[in-house]
SEKESE-691588 format. One record per residue: residue in one letter; x, z, y of N, C-alpha, C in turn. Coordinates in Angstrom, 2 decimals, always signed. Layout:
// residues N
ATOM  residu     n.px     n.pz     n.py    ca.px    ca.pz    ca.py     c.px     c.pz     c.py
ATOM       A        X        Z        Y        X        Z        Y        X        Z        Y
...
END
This chain:
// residues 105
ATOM  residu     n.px     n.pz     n.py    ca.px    ca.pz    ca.py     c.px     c.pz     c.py
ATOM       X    +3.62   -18.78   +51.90    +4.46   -18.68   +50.73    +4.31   -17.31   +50.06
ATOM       X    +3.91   -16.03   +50.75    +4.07   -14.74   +49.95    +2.67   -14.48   +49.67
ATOM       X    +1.57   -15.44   +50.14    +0.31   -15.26   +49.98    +0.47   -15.41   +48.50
ATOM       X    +1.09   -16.66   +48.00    +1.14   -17.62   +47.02    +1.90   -16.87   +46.12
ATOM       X    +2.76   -16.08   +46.23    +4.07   -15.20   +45.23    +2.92   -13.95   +45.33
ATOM       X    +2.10   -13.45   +45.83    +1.39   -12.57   +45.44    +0.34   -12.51   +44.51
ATOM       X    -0.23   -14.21   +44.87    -1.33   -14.31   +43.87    -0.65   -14.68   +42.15
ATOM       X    +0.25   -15.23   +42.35    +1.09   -15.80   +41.24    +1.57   -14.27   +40.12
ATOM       X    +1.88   -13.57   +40.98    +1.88   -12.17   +40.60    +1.15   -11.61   +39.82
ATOM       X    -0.33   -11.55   +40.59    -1.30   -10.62   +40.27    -2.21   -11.85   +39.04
ATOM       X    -1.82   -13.22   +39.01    -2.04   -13.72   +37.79    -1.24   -13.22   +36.72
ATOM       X    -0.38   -13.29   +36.94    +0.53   -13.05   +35.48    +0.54   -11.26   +34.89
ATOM       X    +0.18   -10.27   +35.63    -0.30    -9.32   +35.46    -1.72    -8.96   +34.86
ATOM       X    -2.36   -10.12   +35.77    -3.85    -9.90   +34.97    -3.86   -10.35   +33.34
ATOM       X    -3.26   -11.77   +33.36    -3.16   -12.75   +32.12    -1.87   -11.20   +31.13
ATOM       X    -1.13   -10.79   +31.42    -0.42    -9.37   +30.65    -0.98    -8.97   +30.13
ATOM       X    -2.19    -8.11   +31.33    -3.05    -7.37   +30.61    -4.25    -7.44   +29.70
ATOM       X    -4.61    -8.92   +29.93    -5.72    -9.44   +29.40    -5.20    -9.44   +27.35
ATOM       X    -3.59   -10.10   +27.46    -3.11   -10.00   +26.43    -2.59    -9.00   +25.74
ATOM       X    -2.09    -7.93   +26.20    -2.22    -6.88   +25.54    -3.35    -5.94   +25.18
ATOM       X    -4.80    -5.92   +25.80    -5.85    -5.32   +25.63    -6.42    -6.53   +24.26
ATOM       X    -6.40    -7.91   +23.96    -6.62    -8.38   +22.81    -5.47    -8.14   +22.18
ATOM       X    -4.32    -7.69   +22.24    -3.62    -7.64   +20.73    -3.82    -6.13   +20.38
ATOM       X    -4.21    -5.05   +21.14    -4.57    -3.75   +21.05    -5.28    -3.58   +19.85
ATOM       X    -6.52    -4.67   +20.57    -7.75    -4.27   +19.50    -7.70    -4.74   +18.05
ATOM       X    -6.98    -5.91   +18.02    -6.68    -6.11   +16.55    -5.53    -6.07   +16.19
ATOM       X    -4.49    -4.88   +16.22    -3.42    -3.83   +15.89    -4.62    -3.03   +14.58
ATOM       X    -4.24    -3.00   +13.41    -4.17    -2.08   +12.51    -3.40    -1.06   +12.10
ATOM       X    -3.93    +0.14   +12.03    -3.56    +1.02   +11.55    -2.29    +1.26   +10.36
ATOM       X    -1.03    +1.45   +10.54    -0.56    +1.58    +8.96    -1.14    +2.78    +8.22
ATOM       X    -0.97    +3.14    +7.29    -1.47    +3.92    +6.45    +0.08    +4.23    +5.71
ATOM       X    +0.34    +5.21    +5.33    +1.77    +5.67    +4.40    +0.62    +6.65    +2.91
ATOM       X    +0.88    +6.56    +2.32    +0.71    +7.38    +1.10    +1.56    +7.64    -0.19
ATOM       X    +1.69    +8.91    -0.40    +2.80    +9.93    -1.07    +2.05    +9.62    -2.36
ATOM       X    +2.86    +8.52    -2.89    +2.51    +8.06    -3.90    +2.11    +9.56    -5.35
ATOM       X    +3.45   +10.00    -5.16    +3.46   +11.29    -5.91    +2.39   +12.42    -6.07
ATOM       X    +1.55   +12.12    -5.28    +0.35   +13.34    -4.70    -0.94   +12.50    -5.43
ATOM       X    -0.86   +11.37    -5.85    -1.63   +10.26    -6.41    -2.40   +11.06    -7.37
ATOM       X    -3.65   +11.23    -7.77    -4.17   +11.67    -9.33    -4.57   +10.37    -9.97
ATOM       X    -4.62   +10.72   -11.46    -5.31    +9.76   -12.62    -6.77    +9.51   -12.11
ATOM       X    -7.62   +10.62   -11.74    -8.83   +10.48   -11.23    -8.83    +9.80    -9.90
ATOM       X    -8.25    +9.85    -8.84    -8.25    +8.68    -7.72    -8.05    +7.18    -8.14
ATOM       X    -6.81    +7.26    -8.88    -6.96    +5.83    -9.70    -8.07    +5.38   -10.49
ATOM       X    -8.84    +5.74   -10.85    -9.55    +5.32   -11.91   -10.98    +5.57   -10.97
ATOM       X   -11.24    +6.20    -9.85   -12.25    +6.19    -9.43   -12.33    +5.50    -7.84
ATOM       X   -11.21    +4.52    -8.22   -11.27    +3.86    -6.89   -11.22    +4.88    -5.61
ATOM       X   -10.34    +5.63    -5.52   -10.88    +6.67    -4.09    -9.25    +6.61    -3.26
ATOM       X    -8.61    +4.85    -3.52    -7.46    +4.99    -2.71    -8.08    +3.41    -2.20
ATOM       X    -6.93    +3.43    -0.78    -7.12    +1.80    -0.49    -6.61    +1.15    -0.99
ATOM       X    -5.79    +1.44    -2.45    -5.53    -0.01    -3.21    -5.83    +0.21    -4.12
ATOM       X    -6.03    -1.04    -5.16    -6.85    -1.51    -6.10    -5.94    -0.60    -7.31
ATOM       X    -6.78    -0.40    -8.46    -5.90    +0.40    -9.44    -4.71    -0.44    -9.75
ATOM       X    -5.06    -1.75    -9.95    -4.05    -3.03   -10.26    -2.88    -2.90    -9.39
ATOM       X    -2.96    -2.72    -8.19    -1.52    -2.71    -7.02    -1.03    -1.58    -7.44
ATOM       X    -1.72    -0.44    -7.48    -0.76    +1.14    -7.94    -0.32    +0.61    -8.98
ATOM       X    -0.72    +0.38   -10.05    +0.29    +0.19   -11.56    +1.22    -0.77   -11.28
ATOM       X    +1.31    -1.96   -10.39    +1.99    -2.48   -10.38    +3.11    -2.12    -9.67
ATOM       X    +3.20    -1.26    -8.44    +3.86    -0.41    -7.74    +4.85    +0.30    -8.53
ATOM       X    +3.97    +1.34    -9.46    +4.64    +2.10   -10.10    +5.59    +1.25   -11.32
ATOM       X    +5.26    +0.15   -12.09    +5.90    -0.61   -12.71    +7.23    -0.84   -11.91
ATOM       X    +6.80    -1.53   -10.93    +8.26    -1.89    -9.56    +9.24    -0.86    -9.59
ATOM       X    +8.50    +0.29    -9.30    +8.82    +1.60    -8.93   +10.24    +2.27    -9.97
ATOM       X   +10.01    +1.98   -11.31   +10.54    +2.69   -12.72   +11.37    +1.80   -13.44
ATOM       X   +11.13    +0.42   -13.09   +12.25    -0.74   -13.30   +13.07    -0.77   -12.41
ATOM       X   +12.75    -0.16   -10.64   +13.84    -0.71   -10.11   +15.01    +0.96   -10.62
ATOM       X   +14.05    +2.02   -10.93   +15.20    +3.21   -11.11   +16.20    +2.98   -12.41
ATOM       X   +15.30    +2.04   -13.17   +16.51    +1.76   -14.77   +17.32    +0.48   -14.34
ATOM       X   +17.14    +0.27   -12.32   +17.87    -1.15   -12.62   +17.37    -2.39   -13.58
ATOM       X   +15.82    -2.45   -13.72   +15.83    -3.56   -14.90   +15.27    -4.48   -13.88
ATOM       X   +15.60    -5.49   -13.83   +14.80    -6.77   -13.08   +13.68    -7.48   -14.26
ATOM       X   +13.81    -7.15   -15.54   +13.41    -7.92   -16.51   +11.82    -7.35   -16.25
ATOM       X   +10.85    -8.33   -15.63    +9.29    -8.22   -16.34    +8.67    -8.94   -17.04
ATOM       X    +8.10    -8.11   -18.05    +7.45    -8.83   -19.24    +5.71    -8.19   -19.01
ATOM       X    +5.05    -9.13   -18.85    +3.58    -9.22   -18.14    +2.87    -8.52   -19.44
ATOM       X    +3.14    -9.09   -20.70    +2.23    -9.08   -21.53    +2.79    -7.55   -21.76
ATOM       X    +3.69    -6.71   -21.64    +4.40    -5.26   -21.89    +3.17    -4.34   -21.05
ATOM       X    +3.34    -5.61   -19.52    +2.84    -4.89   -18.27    +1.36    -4.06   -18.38
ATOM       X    +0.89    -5.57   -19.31    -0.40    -5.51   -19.33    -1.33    -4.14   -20.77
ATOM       X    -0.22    -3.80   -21.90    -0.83    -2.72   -22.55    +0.20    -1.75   -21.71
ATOM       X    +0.98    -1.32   -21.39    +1.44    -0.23   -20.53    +0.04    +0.48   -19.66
ATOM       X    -0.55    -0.76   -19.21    -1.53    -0.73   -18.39    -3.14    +0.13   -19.17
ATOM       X    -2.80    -0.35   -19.81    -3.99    +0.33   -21.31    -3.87    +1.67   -21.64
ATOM       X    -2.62    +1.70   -22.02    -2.34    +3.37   -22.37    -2.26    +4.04   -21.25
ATOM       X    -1.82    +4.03   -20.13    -2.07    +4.51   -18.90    -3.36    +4.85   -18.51
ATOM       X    -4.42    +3.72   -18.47    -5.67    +4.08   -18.25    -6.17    +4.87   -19.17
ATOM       X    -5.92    +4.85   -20.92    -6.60    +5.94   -21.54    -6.29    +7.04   -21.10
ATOM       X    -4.58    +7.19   -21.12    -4.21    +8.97   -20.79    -5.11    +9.47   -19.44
ATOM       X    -5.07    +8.39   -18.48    -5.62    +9.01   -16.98    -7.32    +9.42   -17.37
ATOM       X    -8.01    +8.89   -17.99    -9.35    +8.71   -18.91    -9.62   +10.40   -19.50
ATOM       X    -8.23   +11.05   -20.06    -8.39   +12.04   -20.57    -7.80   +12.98   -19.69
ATOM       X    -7.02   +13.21   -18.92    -6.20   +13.99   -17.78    -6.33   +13.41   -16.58
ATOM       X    -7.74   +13.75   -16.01    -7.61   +13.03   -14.47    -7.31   +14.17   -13.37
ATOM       X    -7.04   +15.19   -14.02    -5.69   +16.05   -13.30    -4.64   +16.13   -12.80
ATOM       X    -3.95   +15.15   -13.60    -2.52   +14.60   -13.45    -2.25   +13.49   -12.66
ATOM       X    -1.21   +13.80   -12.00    -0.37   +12.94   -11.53    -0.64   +11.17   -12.09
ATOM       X    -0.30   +10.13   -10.98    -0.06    +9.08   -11.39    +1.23    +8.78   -12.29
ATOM       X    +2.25    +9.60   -11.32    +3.54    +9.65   -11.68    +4.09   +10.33   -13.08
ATOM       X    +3.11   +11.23   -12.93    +3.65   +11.84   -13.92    +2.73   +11.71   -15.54
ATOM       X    +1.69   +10.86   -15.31    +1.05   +10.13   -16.27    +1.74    +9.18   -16.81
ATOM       X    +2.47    +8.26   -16.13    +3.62    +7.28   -16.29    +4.61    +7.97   -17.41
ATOM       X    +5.25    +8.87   -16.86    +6.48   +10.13   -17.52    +5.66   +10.57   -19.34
ATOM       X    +4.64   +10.71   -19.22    +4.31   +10.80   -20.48    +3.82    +9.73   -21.20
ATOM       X    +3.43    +8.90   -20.65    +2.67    +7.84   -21.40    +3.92    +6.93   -22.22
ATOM       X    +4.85    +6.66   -21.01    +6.27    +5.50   -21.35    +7.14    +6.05   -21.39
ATOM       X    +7.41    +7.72   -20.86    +9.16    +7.71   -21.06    +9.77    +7.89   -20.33
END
């Protein structure tokens, strides 16, 4: 009987470890980024892991949820999105954030 509670053991330990060494390996990394530290030139030159499209949309999220507006209007979204890219086009110095602050307001 303790032959049997030993091996039963050292299964369910092995089968543990077997399962935590596969969920190890495909565990990803989070990533955090200070949105604020963002430049016009990273956006526009692709040099973040998200697409320019997710940052603007972020920052859209971002400036409606501070006026409290739930209201989105796509087609607004979409030249907001225009003038943004020109200003960043001419100041890729600046801030994402603070490209936003001049472009809209």
């Amino acid at each position: 009987m303790r032959a049997m509670e030993g091996t039963v053991k050292a299964r369910l330990l092995l089968t543990s470890a077997l399962f935590l060494f596969v969920q190890i390996s495909t565990m990803q990394a989070q990533v955090t980024v200070d949105v604020s530290k963002i430049t016009c030139e990273q956006v526009l030159m692709g040099k973040l892991a998200w697409t320019e499209r997710e940052v603007e949309l972020w920052l859209s999220g971002y400036y409606h949820g501070k006026r409290n507006d739930t209201i989105v209007e796509p087609e607004a979204v979409k030249q907001n999105e225009e003038k943004l890219n020109r200003y960043c086009y001419e100041h890729r110095d600046t801030t994402i954030m603070d490209a936003v602050k001049n472009v809209l307001g």
